[in-house]
C-alpha positions, 0 to 999 in steps of 0.5 A: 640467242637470236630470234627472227634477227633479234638478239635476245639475252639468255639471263639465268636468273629469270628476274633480268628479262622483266628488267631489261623489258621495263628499261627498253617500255621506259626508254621508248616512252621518254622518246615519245613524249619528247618526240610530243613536245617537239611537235607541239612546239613546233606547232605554236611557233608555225601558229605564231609566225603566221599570226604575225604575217597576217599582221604584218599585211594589215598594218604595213612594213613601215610598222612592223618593228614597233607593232612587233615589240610591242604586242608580239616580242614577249609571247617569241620568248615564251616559245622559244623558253618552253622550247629550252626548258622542254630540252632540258626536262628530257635530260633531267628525265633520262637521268631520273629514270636511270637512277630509278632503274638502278634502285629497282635491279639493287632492290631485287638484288637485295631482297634475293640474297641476305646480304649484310650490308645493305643499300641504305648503309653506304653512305653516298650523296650520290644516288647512282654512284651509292647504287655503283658501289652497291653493286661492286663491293655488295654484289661484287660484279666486275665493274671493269666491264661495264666502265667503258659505258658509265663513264660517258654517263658519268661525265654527262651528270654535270650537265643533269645536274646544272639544269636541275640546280641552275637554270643551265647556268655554269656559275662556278663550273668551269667550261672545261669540266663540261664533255660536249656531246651531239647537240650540247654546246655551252654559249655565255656561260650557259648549257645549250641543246639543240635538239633530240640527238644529245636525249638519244645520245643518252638513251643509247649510253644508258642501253649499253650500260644495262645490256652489259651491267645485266650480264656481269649480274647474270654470271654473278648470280650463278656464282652465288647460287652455284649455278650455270 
C-alpha cells in the first residue's frame, strides 16, 4: 500500500511493522553518527593543517621538513589512524546491529509459537547464520527468496570479521576470498575504506534483506495461524 508515495508494507501480523520501524530508527542513527564522526574528523585535520601554515610562515621553509618530524609527524598519524579506525567501527556496528535485528524477529518468533526446538538448541558459532538456520528449518520460510540480498552481506562478513579480530590485517585471508565493494579495496595485505559508500552499501543490502525476509515471515505466519 502506498501513502503520499511511500510504500507502506501490509504485515498481517501486527509485530513486523515495530520491527521494521525499529530497523529504518536503527539504520538512520549509525548514518548520523557516522555522518558525526566524518565532520569531527574533518575539523581536526582542517585545524591541524592550519596550525602548520602558521608554523611554517614563522620558522621558514628551509625548516620546515625538520620542525615538521619533529613536532608535528605523529599527531597526522593519530588523525589519519582515528580517521581508519572510525571507518572500521561504522562496519563493525552495521554488522552487530544487523545480528541484534535478527536475535530480536527469532526472539518474537519464538515466544509467539511453542516450537520444539529452540534458538539456543542449533549449534552455530555463527550468530547470523544460527539465526538463518532458525528461520529456515525452525520457522520454515523460503529462504530461496531472500538469498539474492544475504548473499552480499554474507560475503561482506569477512571483511567485519578482519576488522573486529585483525586490525584489517588479511594475515592468512587470501585477497581472492575478499569481494570488493564501493570504497573497500585492500592495499599490502590490509582492508582500506575510503569513505561513507561502502557503510551505505551495507546499509541498503541490509534494508533489502529485512523488506524481503518480513514478508516470507508475514506469509509464514498466516500459514501457521490459518490466516490470510
Amino acid at each position: 500500500m502506498k501513502i503520499s508515495g511511500i510504500q507502506i508494507p501490509m504485515y498481517k501480523w501486527g509485530i513486523l511493522f515495530y520491527e521494521d520501524l525499529d530497523n529504518d530508527i536503527g539504520f538512520s542513527a549509525i548514518v548520523n553518527i557516522s555522518k558525526d564522526m566524518q565532520k569531527s574528523v574533518a575539523k581536526s585535520k582542517k585545524e591541524f593543517n592550519e596550525k602548520i601554515e602558521s608554523m611554517i610562515e614563522e620558522i621558514g621553509e628551509e625548516n620546515k621538513h625538520s620542525f615538521y618530524q619533529h613536532y608535528f609527524e605523529m599527531d597526522e598519524r593519530i588523525l589519519d589512524e582515528v580517521e581508519v579506525r572510525q571507518r572500521y567501527l561504522n562496519i563493525i556496528s552495521i554488522f552487530s546491529f544487523f545480528e541484534e535485528r535478527l536475535n530480536s524477529i527469532c526472539g518474537q518468533i519464538e515466544s509467539e509459537f511453542n516450537f520444539k526446538v529452540k534458538i539456543s538448541d542449533l549449534n552455530s558459532n555463527d550468530m547470523i547464520m544460527k539465526y538463518i538456520n532458525y528461520l529456515e528449518k525452525v520457522y520454515e520460510i523460503d529462504t530461496a527468496k531472500i538469498e539474492p540480498d544475504f548473499t552480499p552481506i554474507k560475503q561482506q562478513k569477512i571483511i567485519r570479521n578482519i576488522l573486529t579480530h585483525q586490525g584489517g590485517y588479511l594475515r592468512a585471508i587470501k585477497e581472492s576470498k575478499i569481494e570488493l565493494a564501493p570504497q573497500l579495496k585492500v592495499e599490502r595485505g590490509k582492508v582500506v575504506i575510503e569513505g561513507n559508500d561502502y557503510l551505505l552499501f551495507l546499509i541498503d543490502k541490509m534494508k533489502s534483506f529485512f523488506s524481503k525476509l518480513y514478508l516470507e515471515i508475514d506469509n509464514r505466519y498466516k500459514e501457521l495461524k490459518g490466516t490470510n
